[in-house]
C-alpha positions as CSV (number, residue, x, y, z in Angstrom):
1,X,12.7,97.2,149.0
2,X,10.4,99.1,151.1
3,X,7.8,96.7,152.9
4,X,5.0,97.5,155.1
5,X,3.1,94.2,156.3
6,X,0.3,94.5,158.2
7,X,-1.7,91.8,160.2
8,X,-4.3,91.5,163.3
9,X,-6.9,92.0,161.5
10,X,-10.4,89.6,161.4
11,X,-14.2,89.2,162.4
12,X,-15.3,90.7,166.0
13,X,-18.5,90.8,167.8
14,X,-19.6,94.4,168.7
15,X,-17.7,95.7,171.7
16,X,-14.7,93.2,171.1
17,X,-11.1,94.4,170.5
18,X,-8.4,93.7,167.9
19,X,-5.0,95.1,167.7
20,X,-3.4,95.5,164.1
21,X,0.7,95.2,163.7
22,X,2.6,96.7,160.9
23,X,5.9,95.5,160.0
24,X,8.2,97.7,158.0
25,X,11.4,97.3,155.9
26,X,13.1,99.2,154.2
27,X,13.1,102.4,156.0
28,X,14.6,104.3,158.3
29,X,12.1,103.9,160.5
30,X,13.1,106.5,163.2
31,X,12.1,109.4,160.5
32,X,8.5,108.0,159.4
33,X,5.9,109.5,160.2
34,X,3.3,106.6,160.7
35,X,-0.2,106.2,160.4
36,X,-3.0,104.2,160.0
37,X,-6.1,104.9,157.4
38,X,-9.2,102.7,157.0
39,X,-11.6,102.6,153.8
40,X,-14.8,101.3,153.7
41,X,-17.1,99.9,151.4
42,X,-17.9,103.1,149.5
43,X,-16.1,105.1,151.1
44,X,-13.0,107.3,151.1
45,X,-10.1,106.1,152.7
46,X,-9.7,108.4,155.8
47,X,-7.5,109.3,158.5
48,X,-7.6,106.7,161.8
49,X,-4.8,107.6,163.4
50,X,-1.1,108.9,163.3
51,X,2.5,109.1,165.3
52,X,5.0,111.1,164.4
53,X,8.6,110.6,164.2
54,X,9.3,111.7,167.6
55,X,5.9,109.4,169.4
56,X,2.8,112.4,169.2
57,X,0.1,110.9,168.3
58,X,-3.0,112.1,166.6
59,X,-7.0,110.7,166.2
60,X,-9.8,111.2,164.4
61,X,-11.9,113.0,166.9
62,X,-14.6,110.5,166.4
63,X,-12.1,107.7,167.6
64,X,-10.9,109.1,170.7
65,X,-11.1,107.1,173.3
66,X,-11.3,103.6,171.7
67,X,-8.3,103.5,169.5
68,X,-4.5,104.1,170.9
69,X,-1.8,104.0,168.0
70,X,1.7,103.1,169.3
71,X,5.0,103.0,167.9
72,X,8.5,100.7,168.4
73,X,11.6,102.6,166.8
74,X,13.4,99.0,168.0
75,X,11.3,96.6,166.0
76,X,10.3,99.0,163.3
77,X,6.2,98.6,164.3
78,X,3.2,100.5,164.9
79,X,0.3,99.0,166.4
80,X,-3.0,100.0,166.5
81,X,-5.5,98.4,169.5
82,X,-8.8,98.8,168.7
83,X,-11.3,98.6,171.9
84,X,-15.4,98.7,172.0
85,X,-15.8,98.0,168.2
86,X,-18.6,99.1,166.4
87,X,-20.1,97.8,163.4
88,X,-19.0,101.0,161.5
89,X,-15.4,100.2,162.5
90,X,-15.8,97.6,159.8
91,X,-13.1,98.6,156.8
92,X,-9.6,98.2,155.4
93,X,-6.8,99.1,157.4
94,X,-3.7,100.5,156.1
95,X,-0.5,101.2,157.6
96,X,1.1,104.7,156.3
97,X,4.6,105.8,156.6
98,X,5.4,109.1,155.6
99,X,8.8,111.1,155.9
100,X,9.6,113.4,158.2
101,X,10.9,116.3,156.4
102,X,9.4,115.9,152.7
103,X,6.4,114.2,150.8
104,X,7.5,110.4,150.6
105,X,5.0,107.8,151.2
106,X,4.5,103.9,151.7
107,X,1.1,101.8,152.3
108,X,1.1,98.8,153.4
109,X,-1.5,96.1,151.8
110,X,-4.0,96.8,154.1
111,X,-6.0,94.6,156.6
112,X,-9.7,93.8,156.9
113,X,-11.2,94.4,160.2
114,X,-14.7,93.4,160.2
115,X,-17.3,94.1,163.3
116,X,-20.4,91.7,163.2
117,X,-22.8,89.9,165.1
């Protein structure tokens, strides 16, 4: 059974940081593709950041900067730390895997980050 669990997530005062874990199972980790998407209120559910299999990374332009996405092949994670929030940071997080060499994809449950005074 293919499990991705993420946590970190919370309430933050503007310019705070928060770093978000997912946890898979299931997978073969290694050949994942990972990323993470956010959806807010309203919104479409749009790209944050990604890693690929073998560690490049990739950000939304507008995140550069603030947000670093990292992955452990070991402990079959990727994090995502989160620096200078804003208040438009505020969504749902979701982890992504996604496989190397075809079209198969997991979500995780997703995890609310909200940014607020």
């Amino acid at each position: 059974q293919v499990q991705l669990v993420e946590s970190g997530g919370g309430l933050v005062q503007p310019g705070g940081s928060l770093r978000l874990s997912c946890v898979t199972s299931g997978i073969t980790f290694s050949i994942y593709h990972m990323g993470w998407y956010r959806q807010a209120p309203g919104k479409q559910r749009e790209l944050v950041a990604s890693v690929t299999s073998d560690g490049t990374t990739n950000y939304a332009e507008s995140l550069k900067g603030r947000f670093t996405i990292s992955r452990d092949n070991a402990k079959t994670t990727v994090a995502l730390q989160m620096n200078s929030l804003k208040s438009e940071d505020t969504a749902v997080y979701y982890c992504n895997a996604r496989i190397k060499f075809g079209s198969l994809t997991y979500w995780g449950q997703g995890t609310q980050v909200t940014v607020s005074s």
